[in-house]
C-alpha positions in Angstrom: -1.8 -11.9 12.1 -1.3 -14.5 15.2 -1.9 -10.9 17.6 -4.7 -10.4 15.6 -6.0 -13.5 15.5 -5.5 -14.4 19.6 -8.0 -11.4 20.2 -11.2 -13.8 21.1 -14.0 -11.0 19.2 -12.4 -10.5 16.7 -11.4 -14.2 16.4 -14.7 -15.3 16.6 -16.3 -12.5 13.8 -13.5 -13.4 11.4 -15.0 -17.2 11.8 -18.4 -15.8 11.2 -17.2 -13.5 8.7 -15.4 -17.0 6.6 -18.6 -19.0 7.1 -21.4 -16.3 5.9 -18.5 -15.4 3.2 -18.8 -18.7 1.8 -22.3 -19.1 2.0 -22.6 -15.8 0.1 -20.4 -17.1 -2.6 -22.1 -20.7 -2.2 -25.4 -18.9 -2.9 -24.6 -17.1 -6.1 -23.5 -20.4 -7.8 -26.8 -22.6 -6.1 -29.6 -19.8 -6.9 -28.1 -18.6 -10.9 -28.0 -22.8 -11.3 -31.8 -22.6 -10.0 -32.6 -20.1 -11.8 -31.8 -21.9 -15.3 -33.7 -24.8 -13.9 -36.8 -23.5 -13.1 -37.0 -21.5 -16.9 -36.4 -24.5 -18.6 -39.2 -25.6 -20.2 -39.6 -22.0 -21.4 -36.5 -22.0 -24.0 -33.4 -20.4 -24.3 -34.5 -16.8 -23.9 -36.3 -17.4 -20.6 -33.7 -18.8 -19.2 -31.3 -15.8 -20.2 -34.2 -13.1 -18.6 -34.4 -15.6 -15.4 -30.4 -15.3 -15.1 -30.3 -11.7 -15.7 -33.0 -11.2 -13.1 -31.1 -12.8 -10.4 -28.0 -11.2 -11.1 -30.4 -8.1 -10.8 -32.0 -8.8 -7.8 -28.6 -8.8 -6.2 -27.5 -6.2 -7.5 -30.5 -4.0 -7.2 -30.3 -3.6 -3.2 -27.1 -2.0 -2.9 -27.8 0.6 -5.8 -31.1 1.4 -3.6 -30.5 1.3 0.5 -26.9 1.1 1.0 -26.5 4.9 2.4 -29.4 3.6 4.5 -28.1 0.4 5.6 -25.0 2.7 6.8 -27.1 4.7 8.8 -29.0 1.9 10.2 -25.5 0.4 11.3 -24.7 3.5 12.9 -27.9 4.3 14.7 -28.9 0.8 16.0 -27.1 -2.1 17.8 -25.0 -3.7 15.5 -25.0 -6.9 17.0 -28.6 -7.2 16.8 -28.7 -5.9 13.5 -26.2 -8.2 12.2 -28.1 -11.6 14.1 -31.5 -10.1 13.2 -30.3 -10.3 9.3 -28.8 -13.6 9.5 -32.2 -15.0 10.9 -33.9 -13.4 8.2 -31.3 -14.9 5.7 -31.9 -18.6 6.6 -35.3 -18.1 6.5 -35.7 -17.1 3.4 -33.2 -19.6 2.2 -34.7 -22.2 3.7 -37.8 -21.4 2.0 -36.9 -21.3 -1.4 -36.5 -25.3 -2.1 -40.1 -25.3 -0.7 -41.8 -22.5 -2.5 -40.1 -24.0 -6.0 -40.8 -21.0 -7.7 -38.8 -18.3 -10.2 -41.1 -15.4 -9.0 -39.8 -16.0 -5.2 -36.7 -17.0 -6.3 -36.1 -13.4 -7.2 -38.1 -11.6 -4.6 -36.1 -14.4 -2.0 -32.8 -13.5 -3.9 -33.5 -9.2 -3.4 -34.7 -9.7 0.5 -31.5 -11.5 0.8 -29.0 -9.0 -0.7 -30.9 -6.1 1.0 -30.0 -8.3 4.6 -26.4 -8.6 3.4 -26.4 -5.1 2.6 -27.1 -4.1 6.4 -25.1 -6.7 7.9 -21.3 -6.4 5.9 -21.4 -2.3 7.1 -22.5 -3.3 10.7 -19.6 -5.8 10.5 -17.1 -3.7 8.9 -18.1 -0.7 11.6 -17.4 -2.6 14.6 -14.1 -3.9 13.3 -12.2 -1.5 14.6 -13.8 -1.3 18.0 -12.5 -5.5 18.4 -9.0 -4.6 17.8 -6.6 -3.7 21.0 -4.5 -1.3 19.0 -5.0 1.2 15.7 -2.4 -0.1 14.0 -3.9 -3.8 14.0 -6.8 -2.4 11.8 -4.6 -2.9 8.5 -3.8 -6.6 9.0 -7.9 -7.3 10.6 -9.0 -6.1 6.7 -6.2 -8.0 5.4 -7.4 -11.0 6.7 -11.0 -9.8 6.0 -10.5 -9.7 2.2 -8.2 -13.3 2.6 -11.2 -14.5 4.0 -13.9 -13.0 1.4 -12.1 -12.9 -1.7 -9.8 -16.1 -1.4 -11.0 -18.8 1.0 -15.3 -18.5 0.6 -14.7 -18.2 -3.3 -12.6 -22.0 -3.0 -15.2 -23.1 -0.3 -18.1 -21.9 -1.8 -17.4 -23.5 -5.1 -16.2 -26.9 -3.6 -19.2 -27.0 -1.4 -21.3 -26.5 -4.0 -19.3 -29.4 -6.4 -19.3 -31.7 -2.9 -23.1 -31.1 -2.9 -23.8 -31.7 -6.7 -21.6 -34.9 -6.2 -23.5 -36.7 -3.9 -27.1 -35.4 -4.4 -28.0 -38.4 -6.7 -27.9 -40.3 -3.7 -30.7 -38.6 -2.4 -32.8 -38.1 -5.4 -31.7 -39.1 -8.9 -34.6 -37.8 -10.8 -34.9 -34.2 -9.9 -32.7 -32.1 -12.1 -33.0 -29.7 -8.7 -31.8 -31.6 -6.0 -28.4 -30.2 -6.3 -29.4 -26.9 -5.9 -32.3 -27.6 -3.2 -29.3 -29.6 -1.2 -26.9 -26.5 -1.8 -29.6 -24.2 -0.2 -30.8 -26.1 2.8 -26.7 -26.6 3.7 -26.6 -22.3 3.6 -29.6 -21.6 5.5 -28.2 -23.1 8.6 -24.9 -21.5 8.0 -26.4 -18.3 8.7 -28.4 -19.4 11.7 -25.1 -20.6 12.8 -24.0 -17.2 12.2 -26.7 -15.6 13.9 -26.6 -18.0 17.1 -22.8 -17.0 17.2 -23.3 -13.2 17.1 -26.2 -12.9 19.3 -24.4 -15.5 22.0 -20.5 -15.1 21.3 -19.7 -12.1 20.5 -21.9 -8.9 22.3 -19.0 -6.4 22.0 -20.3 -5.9 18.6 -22.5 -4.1 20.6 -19.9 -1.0 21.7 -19.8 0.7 24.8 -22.0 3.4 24.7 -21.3 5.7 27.8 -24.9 6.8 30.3 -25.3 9.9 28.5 -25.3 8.2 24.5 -27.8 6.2 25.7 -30.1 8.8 27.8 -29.9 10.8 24.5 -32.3 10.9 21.6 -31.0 8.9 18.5 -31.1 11.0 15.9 -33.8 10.6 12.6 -32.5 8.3 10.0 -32.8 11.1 7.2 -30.7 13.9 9.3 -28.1 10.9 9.7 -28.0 10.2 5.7 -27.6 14.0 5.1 -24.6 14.1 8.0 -23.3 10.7 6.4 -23.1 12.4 3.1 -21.9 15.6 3.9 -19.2 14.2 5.7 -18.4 12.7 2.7 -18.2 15.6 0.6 -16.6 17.5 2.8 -13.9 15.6 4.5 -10.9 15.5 1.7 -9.9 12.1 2.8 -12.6 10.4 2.6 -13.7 12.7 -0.5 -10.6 11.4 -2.4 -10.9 8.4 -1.4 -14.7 8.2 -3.1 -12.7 9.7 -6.0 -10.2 6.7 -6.2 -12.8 4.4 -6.2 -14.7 5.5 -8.7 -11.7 5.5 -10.6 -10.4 2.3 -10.0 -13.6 0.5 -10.4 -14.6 1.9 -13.7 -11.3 0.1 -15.0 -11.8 -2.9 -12.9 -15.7 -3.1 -14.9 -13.7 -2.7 -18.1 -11.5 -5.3 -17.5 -14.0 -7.4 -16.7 -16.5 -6.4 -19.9 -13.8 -7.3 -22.2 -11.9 -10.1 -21.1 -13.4 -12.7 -23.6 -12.8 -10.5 -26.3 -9.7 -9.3 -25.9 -8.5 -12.9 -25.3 -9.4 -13.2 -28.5 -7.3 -9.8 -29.8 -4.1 -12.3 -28.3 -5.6 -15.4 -30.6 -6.0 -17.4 -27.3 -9.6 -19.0 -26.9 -10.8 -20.1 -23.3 -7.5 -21.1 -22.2 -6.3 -17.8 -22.4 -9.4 -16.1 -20.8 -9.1 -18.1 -17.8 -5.3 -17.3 -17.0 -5.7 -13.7 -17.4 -8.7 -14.2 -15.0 -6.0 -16.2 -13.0 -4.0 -13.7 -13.6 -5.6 -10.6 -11.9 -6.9 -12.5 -8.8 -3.4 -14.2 -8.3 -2.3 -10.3 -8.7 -4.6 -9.3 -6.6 -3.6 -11.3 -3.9 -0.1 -10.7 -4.2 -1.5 -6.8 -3.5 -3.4 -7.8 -0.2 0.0 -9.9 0.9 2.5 -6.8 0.3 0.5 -4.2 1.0 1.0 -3.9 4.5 4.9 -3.7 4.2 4.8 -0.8 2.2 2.1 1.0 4.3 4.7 0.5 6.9 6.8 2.8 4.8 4.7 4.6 3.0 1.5 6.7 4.3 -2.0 5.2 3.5 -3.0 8.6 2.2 -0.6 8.9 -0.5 -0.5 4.8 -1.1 -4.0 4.9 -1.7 -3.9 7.2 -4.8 -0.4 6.1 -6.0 -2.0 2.4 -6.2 -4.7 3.3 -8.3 -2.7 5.5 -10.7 -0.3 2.2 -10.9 -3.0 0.0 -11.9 -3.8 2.6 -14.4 -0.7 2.9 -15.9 -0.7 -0.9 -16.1 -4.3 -1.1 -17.6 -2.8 0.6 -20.4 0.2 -1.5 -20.8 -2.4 -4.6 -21.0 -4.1 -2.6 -24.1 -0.6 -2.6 -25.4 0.6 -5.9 -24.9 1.3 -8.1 -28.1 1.9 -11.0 -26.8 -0.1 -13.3 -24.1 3.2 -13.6 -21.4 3.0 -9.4 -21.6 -0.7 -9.2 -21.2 -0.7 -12.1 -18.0 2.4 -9.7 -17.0 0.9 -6.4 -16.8 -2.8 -7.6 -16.0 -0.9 -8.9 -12.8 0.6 -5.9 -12.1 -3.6 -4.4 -12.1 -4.6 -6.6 -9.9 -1.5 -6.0 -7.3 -2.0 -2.4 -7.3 -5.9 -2.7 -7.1 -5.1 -5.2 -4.3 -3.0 -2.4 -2.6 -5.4 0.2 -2.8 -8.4 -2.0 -1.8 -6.6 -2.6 1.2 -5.6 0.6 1.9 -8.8 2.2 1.3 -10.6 -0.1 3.8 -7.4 0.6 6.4 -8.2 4.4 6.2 -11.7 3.8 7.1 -11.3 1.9 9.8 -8.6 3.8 11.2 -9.3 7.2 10.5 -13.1 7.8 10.4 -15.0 8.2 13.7 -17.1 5.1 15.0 -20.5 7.0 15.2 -20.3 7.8 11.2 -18.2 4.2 10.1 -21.2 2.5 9.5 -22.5 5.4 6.6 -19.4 5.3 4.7 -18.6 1.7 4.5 -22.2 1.5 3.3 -21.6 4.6 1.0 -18.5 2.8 -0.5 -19.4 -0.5 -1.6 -23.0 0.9 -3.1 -20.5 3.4 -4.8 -18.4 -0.3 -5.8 -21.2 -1.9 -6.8 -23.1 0.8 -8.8 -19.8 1.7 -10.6 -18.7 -1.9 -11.6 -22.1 -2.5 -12.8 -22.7 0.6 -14.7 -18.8 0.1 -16.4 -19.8 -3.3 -17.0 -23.1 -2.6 -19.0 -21.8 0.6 -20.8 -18.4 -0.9 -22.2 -19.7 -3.6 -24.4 -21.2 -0.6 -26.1 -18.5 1.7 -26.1 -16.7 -1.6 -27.9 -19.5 -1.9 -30.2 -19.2 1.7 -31.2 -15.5 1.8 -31.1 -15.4 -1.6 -33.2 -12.3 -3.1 -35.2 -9.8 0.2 -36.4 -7.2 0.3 -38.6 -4.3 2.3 -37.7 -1.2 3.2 -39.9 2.1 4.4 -38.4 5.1 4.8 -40.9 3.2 3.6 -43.6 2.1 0.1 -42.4 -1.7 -0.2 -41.3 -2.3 -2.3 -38.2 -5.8 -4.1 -37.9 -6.6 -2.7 -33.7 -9.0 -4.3 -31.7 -12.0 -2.3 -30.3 -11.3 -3.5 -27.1 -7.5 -2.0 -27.1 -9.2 1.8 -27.1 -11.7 1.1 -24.6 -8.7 -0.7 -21.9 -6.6 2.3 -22.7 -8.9 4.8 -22.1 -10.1 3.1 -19.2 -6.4 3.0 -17.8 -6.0 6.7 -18.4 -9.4 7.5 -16.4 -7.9 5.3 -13.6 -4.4 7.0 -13.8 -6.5 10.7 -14.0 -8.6 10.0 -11.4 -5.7 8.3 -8.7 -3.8 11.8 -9.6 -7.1 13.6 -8.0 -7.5 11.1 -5.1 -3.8 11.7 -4.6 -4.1 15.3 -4.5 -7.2 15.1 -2.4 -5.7 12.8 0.5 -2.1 13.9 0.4 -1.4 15.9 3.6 2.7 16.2 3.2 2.4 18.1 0.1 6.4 20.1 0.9 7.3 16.4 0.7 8.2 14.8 -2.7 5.9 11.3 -3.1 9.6 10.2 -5.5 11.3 10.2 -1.8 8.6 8.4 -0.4 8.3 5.3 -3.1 11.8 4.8 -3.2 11.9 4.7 0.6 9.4 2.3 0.9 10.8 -0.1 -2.1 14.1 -0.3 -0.2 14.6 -2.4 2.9 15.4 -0.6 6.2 13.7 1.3 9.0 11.6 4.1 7.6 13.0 7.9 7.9 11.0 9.7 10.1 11.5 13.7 11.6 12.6 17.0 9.7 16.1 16.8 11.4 18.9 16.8 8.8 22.0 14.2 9.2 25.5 16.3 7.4 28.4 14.3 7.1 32.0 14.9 6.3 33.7 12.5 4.0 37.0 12.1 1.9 40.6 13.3 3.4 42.3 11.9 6.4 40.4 11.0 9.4 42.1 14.2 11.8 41.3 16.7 8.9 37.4 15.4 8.5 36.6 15.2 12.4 38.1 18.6 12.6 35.8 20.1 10.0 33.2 18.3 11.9 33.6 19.8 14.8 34.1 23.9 13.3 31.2 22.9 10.9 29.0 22.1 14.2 30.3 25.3 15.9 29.1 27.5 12.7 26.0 26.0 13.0 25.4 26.6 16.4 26.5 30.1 16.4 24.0 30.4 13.9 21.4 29.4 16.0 20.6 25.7 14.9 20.1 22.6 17.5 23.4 20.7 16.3 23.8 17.2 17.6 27.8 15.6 17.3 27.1 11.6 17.8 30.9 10.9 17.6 31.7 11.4 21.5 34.8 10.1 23.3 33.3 6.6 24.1 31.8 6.0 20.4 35.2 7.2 18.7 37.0 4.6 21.1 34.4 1.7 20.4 35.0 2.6 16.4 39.0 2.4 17.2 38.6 -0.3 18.8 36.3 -2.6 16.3 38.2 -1.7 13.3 41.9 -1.1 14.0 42.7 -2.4 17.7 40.5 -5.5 18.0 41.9 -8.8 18.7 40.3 -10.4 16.4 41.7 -12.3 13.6 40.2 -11.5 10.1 38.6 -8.2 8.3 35.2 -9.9 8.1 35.2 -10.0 12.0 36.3 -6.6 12.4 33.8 -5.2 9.7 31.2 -7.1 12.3 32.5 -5.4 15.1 32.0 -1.9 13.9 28.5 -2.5 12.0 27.4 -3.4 15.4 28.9 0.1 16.4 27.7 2.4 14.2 24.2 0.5 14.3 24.1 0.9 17.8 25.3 5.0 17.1 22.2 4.9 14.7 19.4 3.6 16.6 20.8 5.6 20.1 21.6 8.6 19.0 21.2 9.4 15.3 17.3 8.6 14.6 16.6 9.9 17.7 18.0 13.1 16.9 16.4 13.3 13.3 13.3 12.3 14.7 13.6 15.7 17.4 14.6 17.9 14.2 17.7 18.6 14.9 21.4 19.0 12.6 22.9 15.7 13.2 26.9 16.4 11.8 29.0 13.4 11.9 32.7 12.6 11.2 33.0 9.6 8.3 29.5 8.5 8.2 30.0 5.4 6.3 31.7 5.8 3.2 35.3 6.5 4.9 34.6 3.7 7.3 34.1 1.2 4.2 36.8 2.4 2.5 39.2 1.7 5.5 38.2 -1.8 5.1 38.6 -2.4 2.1 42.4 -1.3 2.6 42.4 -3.2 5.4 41.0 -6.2 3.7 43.3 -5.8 0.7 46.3 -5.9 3.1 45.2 -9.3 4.7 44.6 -11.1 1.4 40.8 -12.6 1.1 38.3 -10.8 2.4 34.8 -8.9 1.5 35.2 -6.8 -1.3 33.2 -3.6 -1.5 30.2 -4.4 -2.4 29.9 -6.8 1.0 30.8 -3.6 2.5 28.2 -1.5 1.4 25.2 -3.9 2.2 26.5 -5.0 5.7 27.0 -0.4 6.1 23.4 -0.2 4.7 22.2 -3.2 6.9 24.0 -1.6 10.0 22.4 1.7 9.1 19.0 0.8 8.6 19.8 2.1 5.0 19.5 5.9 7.0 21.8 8.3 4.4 23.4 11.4 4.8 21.1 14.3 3.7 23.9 15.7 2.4 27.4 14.5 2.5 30.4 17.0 2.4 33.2 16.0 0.3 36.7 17.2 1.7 38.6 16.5 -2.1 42.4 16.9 -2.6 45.4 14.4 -3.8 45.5 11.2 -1.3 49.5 12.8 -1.5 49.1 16.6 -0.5 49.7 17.7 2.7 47.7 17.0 5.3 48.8 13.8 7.1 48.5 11.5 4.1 52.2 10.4 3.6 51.8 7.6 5.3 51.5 4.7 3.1 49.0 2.6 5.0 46.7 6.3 5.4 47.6 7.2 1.7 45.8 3.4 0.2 43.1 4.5 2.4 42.6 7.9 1.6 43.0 6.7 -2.1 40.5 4.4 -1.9 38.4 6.9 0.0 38.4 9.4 -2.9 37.7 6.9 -5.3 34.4 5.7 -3.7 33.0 9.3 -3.0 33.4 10.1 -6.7 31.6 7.3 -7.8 28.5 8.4 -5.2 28.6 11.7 -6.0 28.3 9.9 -9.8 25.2 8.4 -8.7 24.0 11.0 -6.6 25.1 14.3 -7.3 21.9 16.3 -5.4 23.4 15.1 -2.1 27.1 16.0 -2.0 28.8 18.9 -1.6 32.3 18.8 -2.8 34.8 21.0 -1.3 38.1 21.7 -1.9 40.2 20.6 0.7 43.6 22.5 -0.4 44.9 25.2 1.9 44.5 26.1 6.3 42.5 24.4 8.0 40.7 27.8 8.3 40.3 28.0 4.5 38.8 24.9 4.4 36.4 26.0 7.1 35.0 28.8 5.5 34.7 27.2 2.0 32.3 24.1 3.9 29.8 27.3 5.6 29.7 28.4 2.1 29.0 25.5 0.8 26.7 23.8 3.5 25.0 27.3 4.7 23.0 27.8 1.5 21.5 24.6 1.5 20.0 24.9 5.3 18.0 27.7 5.7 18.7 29.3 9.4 16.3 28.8 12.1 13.5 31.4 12.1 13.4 32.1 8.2 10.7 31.4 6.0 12.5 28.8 4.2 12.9 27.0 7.4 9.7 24.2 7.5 11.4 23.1 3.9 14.3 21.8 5.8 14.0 18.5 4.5 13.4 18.8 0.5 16.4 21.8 0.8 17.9 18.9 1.2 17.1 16.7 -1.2 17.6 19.3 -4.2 17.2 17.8 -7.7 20.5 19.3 -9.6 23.6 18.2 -9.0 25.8 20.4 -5.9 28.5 22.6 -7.4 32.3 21.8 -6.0 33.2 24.7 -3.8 36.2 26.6 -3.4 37.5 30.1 -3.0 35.9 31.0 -6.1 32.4 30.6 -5.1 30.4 32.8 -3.6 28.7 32.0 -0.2 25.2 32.2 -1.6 25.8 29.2 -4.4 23.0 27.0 -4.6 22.7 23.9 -6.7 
């Protein structure tokens, strides 16, 4: 955020952004307070048609000109848009404490909305063109929606308390002074705004080379038809629309039955105001991991796999019992609707093309705003309709709340629709999304490249580095690009660390040799991988952890295995073995093993590859390890060939999920035929 932040532009548009943010949010509390006031001599009803008017008159704008306001963004300057509708905005601010009246009130309250619906697309458009690098695009909206959805909501509502505090000093008789304060404070918050855009900040204005601006701007109505063709066209942003849509209607039924459902719980205010905390605090926690798992997981399939969480959770809330399971899962809605918010605003700005930015952030929020509102006016109904049920399982009738059915439902639209957005968006469909998610809710460097890392495990160290090496000759004479990491100089530095160092304890040696094999990792292994080449190795790391653990058994105290494995999956970068080949026999067979020191070890070895191939059966290969070298040799090819398709073939782009097969690999032995799969 501080990289982000130290750009000057951008610096200084996030400060406008926080300070129009606020007076948007300060605005909706001062002119709805207004509103009441100037329909109260007229009764009760009046006062509900004058608040429902000015909720409409905000609402109104974006359901009319937003795909206009886009493709005003994108043909004009933006900069002049955006200071142009800032002027306008404390204009007609200003003037509505000295008009006094609930007709202008509401025409005031449309002109305004229809300004802020040009100036957030213009803003949101030249974004991207502030930032030094693509990548800063994702933390930019991060801090956008901080900004817009977290610091203006607290500084709107205690400017507008600071305001009503001290108004009675200035007039003690006007039930309006508050509100007329509240207002004249706002209006030069946006001249402030404008005065800052129009003087601060002109690269809002782009670039344009000689020849876009010698050229003809095209009409406004052949750039709505391009703006919405390219959104029915373009999958991405297609299924993105699709998501939306999705996640909004659920959001609008959250929202539309809140109080009730608090009720369904027995809980009164108190309990409609913490699952209100609840979402946003969800929310939030959304916005603030979101970026760690885009680092690990692509926005196009986060996007959809978000929304068909928050789904899946909406229907958990319909479920829920209890009030602590209802805050629970209504947290877990807001933190994937955070996620995909995010994301969805990180694809736009980072994957759709300046001259057509503007048109689809102003497509997407009229599309936010017109579904929100239309699930918030048609789901009172549907709970109307739907009412109190009675439902009997096993003979006992429960009493179910209308508002149960309608949630549920909702969640299962939500949970639908992501599946469709997923689908739409997703451009590594030979990839499973499983592999994805769980490499992106583990720690370490994310897997990148189609190479495949093999490596041989279990028996004595001479036996495994010798299959290694035949293994890697095979594969070669079979035409694959075979990379061996375990040269001369590695294999000394691993002797070295963990059995000739001069250094006193296990834990010092198990430090020497992570730093080894994490250096092996990040020089030559990911490298590899990353090129797509067959990466075999000798004793990856689950032979190198099991000579440890003799070792530390030997010298007394020391870490036990489970300190082993996290400091190997630290050193690693958590990178596994695509598929790990198993040499199995008796520790006391022949082979080298007599020893008793090599015997422990080779025990201890065997013992902690059966349990991973427990856990993980889909990536070993067990081999019997019995017999000639030769023997051996053949029965790893028959094992390994199967499951890596040779170069050339038309199984050859699935590399990777050959891999990562979902049944568990057979052991092989002379007995199995070379064509085995698992």
């Amino acid at each position: 955020m501080s990289s982000v932040l130290a750009i000057p532009a951008f610096r200084r548009l996030w400060t406008v952004t926080a300070i129009t943010s606020t007076g948007e949010w300060l605005s909706v509390l001062a002119m709805t307070s207004l509103a009441t006031h100037l329909a109260a001599g007229a009764g009760y009803t009046a006062q509900s048609f004058a608040l429902g008017g000015t909720v409409a008159a905000k609402l109104l704008p974006s359901l009319l000109f937003g795909p206009l306001a886009g493709a005003l963004a994108d043909r004009f300057d933006r900069r002049k848009l955006m200071a142009t509708c800032d002027i306008l905005k404390f204009g007609l601010l200003f003037s509505i404490p000295i008009v006094g009246s609930l007709w202008w009130l509401l025409i005031a309250t449309f002109l305004i909305e229809l300004c802020a619906m040009f100036w957030i697309p213009a803003k949101d458009a030249a974004v991207p063109n502030l930032l030094r690098r693509p990548d800063q695009m994702e933390t930019a909206a991060q801090l956008g929606l901080v900004v817009t959805y977290g610091v203006a909501v607290a500084g709107g509502a205690g400017l507008f308390a600071l305001v009503t505090k001290f108004a009675p000093l200035v007039d003690a008789t006007t039930p309006t002074t508050a509100v007329y304060l509240a207002l004249f404070v706002n209006s030069f918050g946006f001249l402030f705004s404008a005065l800052m855009v129009w003087f601060r900040i002109p690269e809002l204005s782009g670039r344009p080379n000689k020849a876009d601006r010698a050229a003809k701007p095209p009409s406004l109505m052949f750039m709505l038809r391009d703006g919405f063709t390219f959104v029915a066209t373009t999958p991405l942003i297609r299924g993105l629309v699709i998501g939306i849509i999705g996640a909004f209607t659920a959001g609008g039924a959250v929202i539309a039955t809140a109080k009730l459902y608090s009720s369904s719980l027995g809980g009164g205010d108190a309990a409609y105001s913490i699952l209100f905390v609840g979402v946003f605090g969800g929310l939030a926690l959304g916005m603030a991991f979101g970026p760690r798992l885009a680092q690990r997981l692509p926005h196009n399939r986060l996007f959809g796999t978000a929304i068909v969480g928050a789904g899946l959770s909406l229907v958990v809330v319909a479920l829920a019992v209890h009030l602590f399971m209802a805050i629970a899962a209504v947290m877990f809605v807001g933190g994937f609707a955070g996620v995909a918010f995010l994301t969805g605003l990180t694809i736009i700005g980072t994957q759709v093309a300046d001259e057509v930015r503007g048109r689809v952030n102003a497509f997407v929020q009229s599309l936010v705003r017109v579904v929100l509102l239309g699930a918030m006016s048609l789901v009172p109904i549907v709970v109307g309709v739907v009412a109190t049920r009675t439902i009997t399982i096993d003979g006992t009738p429960y009493l179910v709340d209308g508002t149960r059915f309608v949630l549920a439902g909702a969640g299962i639209v939500a949970a639908v629709v992501g599946t469709f957005a997923y689908r739409q968006m997703d451009d590594r469909r030979l990839e499973p999304l499983l592999t994805d998610l769980v490499a992106a809710l583990r720690h370490g460097e994310r897997r990148t490249g189609s190479g495949v890392l093999i490596a041989i495990e279990g028996a004595t160290p001479a036996e495994t580095s010798r299959q290694a090496d035949l293994l890697a000759a095979a594969l070669r004479e079979r035409g694959h690009r075979v990379v061996e990491p375990d040269d001369e100089g590695d294999a000394a530095r691993w002797n070295a660390a963990t059995r000739e160092a001069d250094l006193a304890g296990a834990r010092a040696k198990a430090l020497a040799a992570a730093a080894v094999r994490a250096d092996l990792v990040e020089r030559v292994i990911r490298p590899a991988l990353e090129s797509g080449a067959v990466v075999v190795m000798d004793r990856f790391m689950a032979s190198p952890l099991a000579q440890f653990g003799v070792a530390a058994e030997q010298m007394g105290a020391a870490p036990d295995d489970g300190e082993l494995e996290n400091l190997g999956k630290w050193a690693s970068g958590r990178l596994r073995p695509d598929m790990s080949v198993l040499l199995d026999r008796a520790p006391d067979a022949a082979g080298g093993a007599a020893a008793p020191v090599a015997g422990a070890e080779h025990a201890r070895v065997q013992k902690l590859l059966a349990r991973m191939v427990a856990v993980e059966p889909h990536r070993h290969v067990v081999i019997d390890a019995d017999g000639t070298e030769d023997d051996v040799a053949e029965r790893v090819r028959n094992g390994v060939f199967p499951l890596i398709p040779a170069p050339g073939s038309a199984d050859a782009e699935t590399l990777t999920t050959s891999t990562s097969a979902t049944g568990p690999l057979p052991a092989v032995g002379d007995d199995v035929p070379p064509t085995s799969r698992p």
